[in-house]
Every structure is written in structure tokens, then in C-alpha cells.
N, C-alpha and C positions, 0 to 999 in steps of 0.2 A: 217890421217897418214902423216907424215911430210916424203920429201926427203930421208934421211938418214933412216930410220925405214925403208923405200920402197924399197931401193935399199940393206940394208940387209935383207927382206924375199925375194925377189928375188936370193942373193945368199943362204938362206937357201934351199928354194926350188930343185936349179939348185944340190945343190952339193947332199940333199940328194934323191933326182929323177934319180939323174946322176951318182951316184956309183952304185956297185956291190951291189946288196941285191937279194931275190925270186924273187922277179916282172921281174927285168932286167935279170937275169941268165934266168927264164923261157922262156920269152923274144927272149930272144937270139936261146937256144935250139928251141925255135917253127919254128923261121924263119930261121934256117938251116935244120928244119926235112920238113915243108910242106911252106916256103914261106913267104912274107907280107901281101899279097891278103887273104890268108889263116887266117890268123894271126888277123886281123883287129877286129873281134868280142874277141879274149881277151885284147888289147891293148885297145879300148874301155870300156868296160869291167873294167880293172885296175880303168880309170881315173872316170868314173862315178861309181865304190866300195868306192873311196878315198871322192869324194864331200859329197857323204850320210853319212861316218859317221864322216866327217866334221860337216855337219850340226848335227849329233845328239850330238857329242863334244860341239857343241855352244849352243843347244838346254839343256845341264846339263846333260850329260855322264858321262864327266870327274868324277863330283863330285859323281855319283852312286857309279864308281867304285873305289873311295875312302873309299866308305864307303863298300863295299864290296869287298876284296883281293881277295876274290876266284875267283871272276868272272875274275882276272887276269892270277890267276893260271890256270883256264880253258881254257882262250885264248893261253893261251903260251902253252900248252897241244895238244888242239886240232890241233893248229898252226905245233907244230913238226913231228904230228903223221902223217898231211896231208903232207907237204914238204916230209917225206922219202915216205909217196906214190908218189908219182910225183917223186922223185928220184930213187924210183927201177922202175917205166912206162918208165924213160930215159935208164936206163941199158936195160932193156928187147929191145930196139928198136935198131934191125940190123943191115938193109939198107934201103934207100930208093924206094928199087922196091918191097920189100917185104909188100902188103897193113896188113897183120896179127900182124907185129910187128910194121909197121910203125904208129909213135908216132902221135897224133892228138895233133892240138889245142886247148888252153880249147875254152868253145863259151863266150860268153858276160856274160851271166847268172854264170856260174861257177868261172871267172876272177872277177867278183865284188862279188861274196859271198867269195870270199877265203879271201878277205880283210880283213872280221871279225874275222882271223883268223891270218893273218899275221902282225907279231913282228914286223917289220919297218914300216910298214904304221899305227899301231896306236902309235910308237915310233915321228914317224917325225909328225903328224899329232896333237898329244898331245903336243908337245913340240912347233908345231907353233902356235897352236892357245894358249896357256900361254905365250911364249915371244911376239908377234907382235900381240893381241888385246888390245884394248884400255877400258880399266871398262866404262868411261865416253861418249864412241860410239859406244858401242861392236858390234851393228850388223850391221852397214858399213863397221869396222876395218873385224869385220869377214867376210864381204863379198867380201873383198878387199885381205883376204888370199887365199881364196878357189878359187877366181880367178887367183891369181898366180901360185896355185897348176895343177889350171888348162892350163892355156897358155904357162908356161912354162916348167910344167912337160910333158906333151903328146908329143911333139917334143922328148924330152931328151929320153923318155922309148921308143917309137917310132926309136929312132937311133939304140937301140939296137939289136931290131928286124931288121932290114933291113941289121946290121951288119952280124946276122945270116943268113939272106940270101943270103949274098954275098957270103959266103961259102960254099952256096948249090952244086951248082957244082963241086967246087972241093973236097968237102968230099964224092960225089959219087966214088969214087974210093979207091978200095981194102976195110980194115976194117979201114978210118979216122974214118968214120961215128960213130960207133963203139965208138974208142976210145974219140972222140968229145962228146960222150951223158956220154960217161962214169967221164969227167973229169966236165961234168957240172951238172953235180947229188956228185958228191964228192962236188964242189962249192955248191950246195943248200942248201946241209947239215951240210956245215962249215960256212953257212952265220946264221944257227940258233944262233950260241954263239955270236957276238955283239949284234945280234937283238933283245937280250932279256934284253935289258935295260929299259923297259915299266915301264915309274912312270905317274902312273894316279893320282898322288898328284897336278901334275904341271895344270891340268885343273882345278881344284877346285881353286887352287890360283891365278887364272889368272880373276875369276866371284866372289872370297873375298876379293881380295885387296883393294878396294875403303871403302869398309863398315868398315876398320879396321885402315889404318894408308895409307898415301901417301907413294908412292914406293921410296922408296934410296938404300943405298948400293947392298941389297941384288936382288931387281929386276935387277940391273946393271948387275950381276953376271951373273942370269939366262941368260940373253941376247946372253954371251959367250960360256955359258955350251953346247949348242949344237953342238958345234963343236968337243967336246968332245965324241960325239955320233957316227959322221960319220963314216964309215965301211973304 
């Protein structure tokens, strides 16, 4: 992978690990309701859900779910249904002295199986391994993604959570807290409509293009298209 291909999946990575989407809104909400310490087994969690179905993306995912739509429609499904549970657990959650409404973190196990389920993370994850692998070296090029995904995403989502907890203290007082869970379960569930730009087309053509014609114009394009993605 040459310089300039390196230093754009890097800003692929950064901008979409670094905006608003599930991951980070949740993020956020954990480390104002119970902390970062607290927090560590979903924020782990996240970045090892993302490398697995990386690898099974490189391993000929992508192309399954081309050839089967539904298993897209199921993902975006199951995807919504789980996001508005997680956003009415943030409405139901008080204060923080109260342990019965007080909102938990997911644990590690729960944080990387939601993955299979969330719109943004097989949106950015399809979309990097079709623009930034190589037909010709695919499993360095992809090991050279999942590495970015990793070094530089966990920081990014990482800051989120810490930001939430910066706020810990001062939403202890009167009903922020409250208002704070309430305004980031509205955010969860208005992060469903960009995140359902899911085209499992872009993996298949990313493991055809060598066997059919050298890439020109139109791989150019894709190159850009994602930007078109970010939230």
C-alpha cells in the first residue's frame, strides 16, 4: 500500500470511528452514567466486534451477502430493534444514586456481538475493505486495514467515553442526568437513518475486480464515495 492510499485509510478510519454514530452516542451515555473504568469491557468490546467481522469481510462475507439481500434486511432489522432497546434502558435511567434505574455498561461479550448488528460498523467496514484492499496483495492490504481500524479507531471511541465521563459529576445534580440520557437515546435513534446505507455489493467488487478488467474510472470514484457516507 503506497503513502497516499495509507494516509487516506487513515483518514477514513479517524473521520468515520470519530463522528457520531451507536458506538460513540453509547459511548458517551456509559461514561456519564457509570464511568471509564466501568466502561472498558464495552469500549473493548466495540474494537474486537469490528476486527472479526473484518476478518470475515476478507474471508468472502461481503460477497454471501450479495448474493443474499435478505441477510441485509435482517441486519438492519435486528440492528433497529436492538438501538430503540438500548434507547428506552437510557430514558428509564434517573439518577445516578439510584442502583435499580441506574443504567449499566454493556460488558465485552454484548459490545462485540451488537456489531453484527450495527449499520455503521458494517457500512465503514464494507466500504474500507472495497476502497483500500489491494486484488493483487489482499491479505497484507487487509491486514494493513484492520490494523488502522484498530490503532486508530480505539483512541477515537475511547475519547468519547471519557468525554461522558467528564460529565459525570456535574449531571449528578437535579434532573441533567435525566435530561442527558434522554437527549442521547433521541441521538441513537436518529443515528439509525444515515447508518442504513449498507451496500454489501462494494465487498464482492473489491475480491472481482482483478479477474475481470484493471480498475479506472470507476474504482477512482469509489475511492471518494465514502465520504459521502459520513454521519
Amino acid at each position: 500500500m503506497v503513502t497516499e492510499q495509507l494516509v487516506a485509510l487513515i483518514g477514513f478510519v479517524a473521520v468515520m470511528t470519530g463522528t457520531p454514530g451507536p458506538n460513540n452516542l453509547m459511548l458517551m451515555a456509559s461514561g456519564a452514567n457509570a464511568g471509564f473504568r466501568r466502561s472498558l469491557p464495552h469500549i473493548l468490546g466495540i474494537a474486537i466486534g469490528c476486527q472479526v467481522i473484518l476478518l470475515c469481510v476478507a474471508l468472502g462475507l461481503g460477497q454471501l451477502l450479495t448474493r443474499f439481500p435478505q441477510a441485509v434486511t435482517a441486519l438492519r432489522v435486528g440492528g433497529a430493534l436492538y438501538l430503540l432497546y438500548l434507547a428506552w434502558q437510557l430514558v428509564r435511567t434517573r439518577n445516578l444514586k439510584s442502583d435499580r434505574y441506574n443504567a449499566k455498561p454493556l460488558t465485552f461479550i454484548q459490545a462485540a456481538l451488537f456489531q453484527w448488528v450495527n449499520p455503521k460498523a458494517w457500512m465503514m467496514i464494507l466500504t474500507g475493505v472495497a476502497t483500500f484492499t489491494q486484488p493483487q496483495n489482499f491479505t497484507l492490504s487487509a491486514a494493513i486495514v484492520a490494523g488502522t481500524f484498530l490503532i486508530v479507531g480505539l483512541p477515537l471511541i475511547s475519547s468519547w467515553n471519557l468525554f461522558g465521563a467528564a460529565l459525570k459529576n456535574w449531571l449528578q445534580e437535579g434532573q441533567r442526568l435525566r435530561g442527558f440520557n434522554r437527549a442521547m437515546a433521541i441521538l441513537l435513534v436518529a443515528s439509525l437513518y444515515p447508518t442504513f446505507g449498507i451496500q454489501p455489493s462494494l465487498a464482492g467488487e473489491a475480491e472481482s475486480r482483478p479477474a475481470q478488467e484493471k480498475p479506472q474510472a470507476p474504482p477512482k470514484r469509489e475511492r471518494l464515495n465514502w465520504w459521502m457516507s459520513v454521519l
